[in-house]
C-alpha positions as CSV (number, residue, x, y, z in Angstrom):
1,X,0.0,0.0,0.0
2,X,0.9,3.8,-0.8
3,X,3.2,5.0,2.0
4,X,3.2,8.6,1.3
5,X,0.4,11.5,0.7
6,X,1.7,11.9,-3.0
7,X,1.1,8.0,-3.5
8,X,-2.0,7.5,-1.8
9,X,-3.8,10.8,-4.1
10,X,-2.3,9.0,-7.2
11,X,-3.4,5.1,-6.2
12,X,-7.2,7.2,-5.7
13,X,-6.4,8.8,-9.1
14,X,-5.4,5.9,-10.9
15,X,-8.8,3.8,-9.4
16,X,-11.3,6.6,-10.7
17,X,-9.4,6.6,-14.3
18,X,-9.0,2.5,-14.3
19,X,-13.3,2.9,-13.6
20,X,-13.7,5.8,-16.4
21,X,-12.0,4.1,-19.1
22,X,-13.3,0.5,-18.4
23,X,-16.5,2.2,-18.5
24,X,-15.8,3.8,-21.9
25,X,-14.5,0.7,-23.2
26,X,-17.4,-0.7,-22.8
27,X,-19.7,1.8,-24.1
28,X,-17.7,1.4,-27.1
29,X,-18.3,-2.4,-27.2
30,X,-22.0,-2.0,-26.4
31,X,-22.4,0.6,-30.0
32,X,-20.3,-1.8,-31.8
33,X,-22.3,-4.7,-30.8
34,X,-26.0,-2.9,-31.4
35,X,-24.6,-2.3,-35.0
36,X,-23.7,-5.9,-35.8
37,X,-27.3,-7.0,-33.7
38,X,-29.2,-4.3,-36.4
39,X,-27.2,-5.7,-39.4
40,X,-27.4,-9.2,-38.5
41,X,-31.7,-8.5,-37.9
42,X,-31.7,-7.2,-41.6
43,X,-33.3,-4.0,-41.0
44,X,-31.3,-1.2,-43.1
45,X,-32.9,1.4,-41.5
46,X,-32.2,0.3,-38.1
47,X,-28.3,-0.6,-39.2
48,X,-27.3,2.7,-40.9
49,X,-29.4,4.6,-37.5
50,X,-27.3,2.1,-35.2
51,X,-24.2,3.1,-37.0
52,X,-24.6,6.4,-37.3
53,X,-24.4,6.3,-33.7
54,X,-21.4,4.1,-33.3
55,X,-19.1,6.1,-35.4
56,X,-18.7,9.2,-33.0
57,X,-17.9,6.8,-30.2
58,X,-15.7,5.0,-32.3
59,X,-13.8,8.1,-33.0
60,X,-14.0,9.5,-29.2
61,X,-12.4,6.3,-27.8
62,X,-10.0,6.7,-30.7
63,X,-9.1,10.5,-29.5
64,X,-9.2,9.7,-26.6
65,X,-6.3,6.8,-26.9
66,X,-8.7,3.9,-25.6
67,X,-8.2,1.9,-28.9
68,X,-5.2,3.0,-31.7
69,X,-6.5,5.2,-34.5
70,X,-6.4,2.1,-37.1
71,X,-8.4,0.2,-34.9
72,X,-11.1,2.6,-34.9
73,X,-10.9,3.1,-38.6
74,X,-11.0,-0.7,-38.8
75,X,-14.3,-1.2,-37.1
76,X,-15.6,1.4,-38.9
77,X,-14.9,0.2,-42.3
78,X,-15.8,-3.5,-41.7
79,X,-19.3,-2.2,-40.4
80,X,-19.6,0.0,-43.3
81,X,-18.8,-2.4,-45.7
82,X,-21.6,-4.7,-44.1
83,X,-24.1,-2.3,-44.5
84,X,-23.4,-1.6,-47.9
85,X,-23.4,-4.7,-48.6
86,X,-26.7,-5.2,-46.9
87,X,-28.5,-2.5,-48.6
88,X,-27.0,-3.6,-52.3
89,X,-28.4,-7.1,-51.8
C-alpha cells in the first residue's frame, strides 16, 4: 500500500481513471455490438441509425487513446462495408 500522501492521491487517481476508461470501453463495445445485432436483424434502417451512432464513439475512444487510430478506422470500415453490402443485396 501507498506510504506517502503523494502515492496515496495518485493510487485514488489511478482507481477513478482504471473505472472511467473500463466504462468507456465498454460503451464502445456496447455501439459496436448494437450495429452488428441491427445488421445481422436485416433491418437497413435500423443498421445505418445504429451506426450512425457508433461512429462518433468509435472516434472518441480513438481520440481519446482507448483503442489505436487504425483500430477505430478498422471497425468502422468493416461495419460500413456490411451495411453496404446489406443494402446492395
Amino acid at each position: 500500500m501507498a506510504n506517502t500522501a503523494q502515492a496515496k492521491k495518485r493510487a485514488r487517481q489511478a482507481e477513478k481513471h482504471r473505472a472511467q476508461n473500463a466504462s468507456q470501453r465498454s460503451e464502445l463495445r456496447t455501439e459496436i455490438k448494437k450495429t452488428v445485432k441491427a445488421l445481422a436483424t436485416g433491418d437497413a434502417a435500423a443498421a445505418k441509425s445504429a451506426y450512425t451512432a457508433a461512429v462518433p464513439v468509435i472516434d472518441a475512444m480513438a481520440r481519446k487513446g482507448h483503442i489505436h487510430k487504425n483500430k477505430a478506422a478498422r471497425h468502422k470500415s468493416r461495419l460500413n462495408t456490411r451495411l453496404k453490402a446489406m443494402a446492395a443485396g
